[in-house]
N, C-alpha and C positions, 0 to 999 in steps of 0.2 A: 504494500500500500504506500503512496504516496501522493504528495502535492506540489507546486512547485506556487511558491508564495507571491500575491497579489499584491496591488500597490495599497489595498485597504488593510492589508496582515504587516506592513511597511512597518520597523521598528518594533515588532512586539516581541514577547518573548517568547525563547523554544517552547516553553513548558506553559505557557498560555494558550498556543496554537496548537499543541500538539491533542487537549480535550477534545478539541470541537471534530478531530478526526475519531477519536475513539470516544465516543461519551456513554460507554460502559463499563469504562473504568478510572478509576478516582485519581485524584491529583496526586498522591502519594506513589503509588503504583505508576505513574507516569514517570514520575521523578525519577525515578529507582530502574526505570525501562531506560532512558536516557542516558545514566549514570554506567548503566550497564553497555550502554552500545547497539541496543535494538532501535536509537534513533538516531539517525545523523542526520546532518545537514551536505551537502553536496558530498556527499559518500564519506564526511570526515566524522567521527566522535567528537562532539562539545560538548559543552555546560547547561545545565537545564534553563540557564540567566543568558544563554545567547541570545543575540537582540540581533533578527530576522532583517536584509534586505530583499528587494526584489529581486524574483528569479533565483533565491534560492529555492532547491528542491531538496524535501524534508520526507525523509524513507523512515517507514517502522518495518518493521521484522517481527514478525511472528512465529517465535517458535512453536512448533507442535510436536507433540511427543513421537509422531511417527517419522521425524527427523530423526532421529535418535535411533533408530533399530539397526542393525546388522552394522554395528558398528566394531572397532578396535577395542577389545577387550581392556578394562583396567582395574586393577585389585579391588577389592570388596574390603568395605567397614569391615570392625567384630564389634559385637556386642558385648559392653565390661560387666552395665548393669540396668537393668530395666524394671519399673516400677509402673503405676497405672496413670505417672503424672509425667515423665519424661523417662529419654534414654541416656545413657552413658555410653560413649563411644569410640574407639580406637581407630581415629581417619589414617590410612596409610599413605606414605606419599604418592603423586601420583595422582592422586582424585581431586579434582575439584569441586568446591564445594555446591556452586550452582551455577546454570547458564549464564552465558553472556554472549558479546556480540559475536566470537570469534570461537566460542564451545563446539567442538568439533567430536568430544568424548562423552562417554556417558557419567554422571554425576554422581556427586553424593543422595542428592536432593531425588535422581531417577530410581539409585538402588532403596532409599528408604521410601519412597512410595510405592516399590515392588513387593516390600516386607510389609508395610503399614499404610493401608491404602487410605484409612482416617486423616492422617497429617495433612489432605488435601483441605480439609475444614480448619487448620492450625495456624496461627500468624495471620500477617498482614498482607502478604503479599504472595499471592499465586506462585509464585517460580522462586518460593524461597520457604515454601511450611514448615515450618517448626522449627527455621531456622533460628536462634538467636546471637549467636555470634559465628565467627569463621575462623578458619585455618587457610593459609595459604596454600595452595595446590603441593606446592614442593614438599610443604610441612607434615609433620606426621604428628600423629598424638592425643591427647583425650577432648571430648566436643559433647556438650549435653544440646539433642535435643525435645522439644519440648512437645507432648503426644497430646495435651489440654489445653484449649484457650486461656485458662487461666495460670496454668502454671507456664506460660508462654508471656502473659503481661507480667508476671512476676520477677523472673528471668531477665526480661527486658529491662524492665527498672532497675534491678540490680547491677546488672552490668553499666548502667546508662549512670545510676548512682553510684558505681566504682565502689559497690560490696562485695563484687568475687575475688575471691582470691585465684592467682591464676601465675603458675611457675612452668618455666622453660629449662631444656638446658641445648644449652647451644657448644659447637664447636667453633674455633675462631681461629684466622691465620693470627702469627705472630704472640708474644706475650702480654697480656694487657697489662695497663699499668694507670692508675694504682691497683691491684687483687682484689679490693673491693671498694663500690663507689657508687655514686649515682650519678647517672646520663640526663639531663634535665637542659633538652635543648629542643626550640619549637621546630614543627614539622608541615610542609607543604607539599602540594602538588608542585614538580619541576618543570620548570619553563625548556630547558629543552628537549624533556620526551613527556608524555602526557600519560603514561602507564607505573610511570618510576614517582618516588616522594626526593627530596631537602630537609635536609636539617639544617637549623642556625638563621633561616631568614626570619627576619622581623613580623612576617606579616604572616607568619607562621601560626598554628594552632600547639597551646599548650601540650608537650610532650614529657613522660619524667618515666625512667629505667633504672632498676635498681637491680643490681648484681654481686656475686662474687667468683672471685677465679676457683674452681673446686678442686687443680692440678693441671702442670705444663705437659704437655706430651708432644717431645722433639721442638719445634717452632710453630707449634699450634697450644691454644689455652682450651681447655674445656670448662666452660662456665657456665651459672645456673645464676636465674633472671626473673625477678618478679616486677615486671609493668606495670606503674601504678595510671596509666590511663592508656587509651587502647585505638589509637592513630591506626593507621593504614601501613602497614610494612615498620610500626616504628621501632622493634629492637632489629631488623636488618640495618633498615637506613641509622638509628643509632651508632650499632658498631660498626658502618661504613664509613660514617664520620669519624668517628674516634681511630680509624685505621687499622681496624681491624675485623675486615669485612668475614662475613660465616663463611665455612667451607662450602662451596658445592652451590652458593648462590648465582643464579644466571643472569641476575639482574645488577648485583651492588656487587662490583667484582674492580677490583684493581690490577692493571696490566702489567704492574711491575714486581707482582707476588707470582712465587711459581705453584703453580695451580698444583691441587691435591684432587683426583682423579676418584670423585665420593661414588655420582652416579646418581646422586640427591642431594637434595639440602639439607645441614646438618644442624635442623631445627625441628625441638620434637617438644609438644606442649606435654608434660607430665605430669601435672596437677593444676586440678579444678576445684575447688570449693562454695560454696553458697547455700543459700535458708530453700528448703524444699517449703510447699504450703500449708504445711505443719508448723511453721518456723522453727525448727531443727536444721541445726549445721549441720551441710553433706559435703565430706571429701573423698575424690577420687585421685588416684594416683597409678598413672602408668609407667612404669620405666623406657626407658629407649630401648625401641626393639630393638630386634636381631641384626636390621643391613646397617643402623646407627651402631651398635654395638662394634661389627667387622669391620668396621669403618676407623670408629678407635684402634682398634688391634691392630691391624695395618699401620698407621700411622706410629704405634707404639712399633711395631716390628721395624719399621724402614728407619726407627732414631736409632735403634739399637744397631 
């Protein structure tokens, strides 16, 4: 579907225009369709505040689930722990956690609605049920989603109110320095690629990383990271900036470090905590699996 914009649509914004094409679905839901890449403006990805000239043409995409079939196989969630109000879950690297513009593989979001066909009533947003927070595709590790409308606004808030508790442990070239510390530097979208973040500019959104080094292995540190607010890529682009970009990242990488040959991103989320609707603390903890594990070992082997 698409349109190509009139001199009376002249100046308005993406996300103003783009209702009156679909008005069976909400402003939110648009926002987030945008964001994601199912709308562009003359075949490019923008901002939902792009301000429309003439003779732009403005495409949606719509995905359908039977896009998705006979596709390139990619590892399967496991299930840690499951209750009648949310799941606990083990993302492997690999998966992604939902569509977007350029989703070519089948998701997180496809394989729990092939388990859980309910979650299609879950959250706010069609192509994200019971989503409440995410892992990056590369990343591995534990993800609660939410199986109730209510323990899904719960969830939501919590996170939004910065009550989860939520640890990483990461691998990293080089030694950091100091062992232990907080990274408390704001974080943007970069100016020149539109998929990648910034850290340190001004007009940046509040970022703060709190760390410590757990042990050196050869010229790589293995460290373990509690986020206290929850940016877009922000302990990657963090220890990019500090200089010491993660092993195995394809995005925040430096040309002058000699690559370590992971096969993945050596970021694996291992503990999750938060109030179930009971308001009782729930902690989950997974260790890094097994290719994070061989991954260490390796690198332990080639110092020795």
């Amino acid at each position: 579907m698409h349109i190509t914009v009139s001199s009376s649509d002249v100046g308005k914004r993406l996300d103003k225009v783009v209702p009156e094409m679909l008005p069976d679905i909400s402003r939110n839901q648009i926002q987030k369709m945008i964001k994601d890449g199912l709308v562009t403006v003359n075949d490019r990805q923008v901002l939902p505040h792009c301000f429309l000239k003439e003779g732009d043409v403005v495409r949606v995409t719509e995905k359908k689930p039977q896009e998705i079939k006979n596709i390139q196989p990619v590892p399967e969630f496991r299930v840690f722990f499951e209750c009648a109000d949310y799941l606990v879950i083990d993302k492997p690297p690999g998966l992604v956690a939902h569509a977007g513009a350029h989703t070519t593989t089948q998701t997180l979001v496809d394989q729990l609605l092939e388990r859980y066909p309910t979650l299609r009533q879950v959250g706010e947003d069609p192509m994200r049920p019971g989503i409440v927070h995410r892992l990056d595709k590369e990343a591995s590790g534990v993800m609660v989603i939410a199986k109730t409308q209510s323990s899904f606004e719960s969830l939501v808030r919590q996170f939004k109110l910065r009550q989860v508790k939520k640890q990483y442990a990461i691998l990293v070239y080089g030694h950091v320095e100091p062992t232990e510390g907080v990274i408390d530097l704001p974080i943007t979208r970069s100016k020149q690629q539109y998929t990648r973040r910034a850290a340190g500019r001004n007009d940046g959104r509040q970022a703060v990383t709190r760390y410590w080094v757990e042990r050196l292995i050869g010229n790589t540190s293995l460290v373990r990271v509690q986020p206290e607010t929850g940016r877009t890529h922000q302990i990657r682009v963090h220890f990019f900036a500090k200089g010491n970009p993660i092993v195995g990242d394809p995005l925040y990488v430096s040309k002058k470090i000699k690559k370590i040959a992971s096969g993945r991103l050596m970021l694996h989320a291992e503990l999750l905590g938060f109030h179930d609707l009971a308001g009782e603390w729930r902690e989950y903890t997974i260790p890094p699996n097994d290719d994070f594990q061989n991954i260490l070992k390796q690198v332990e082997t080639a110092r020795d």
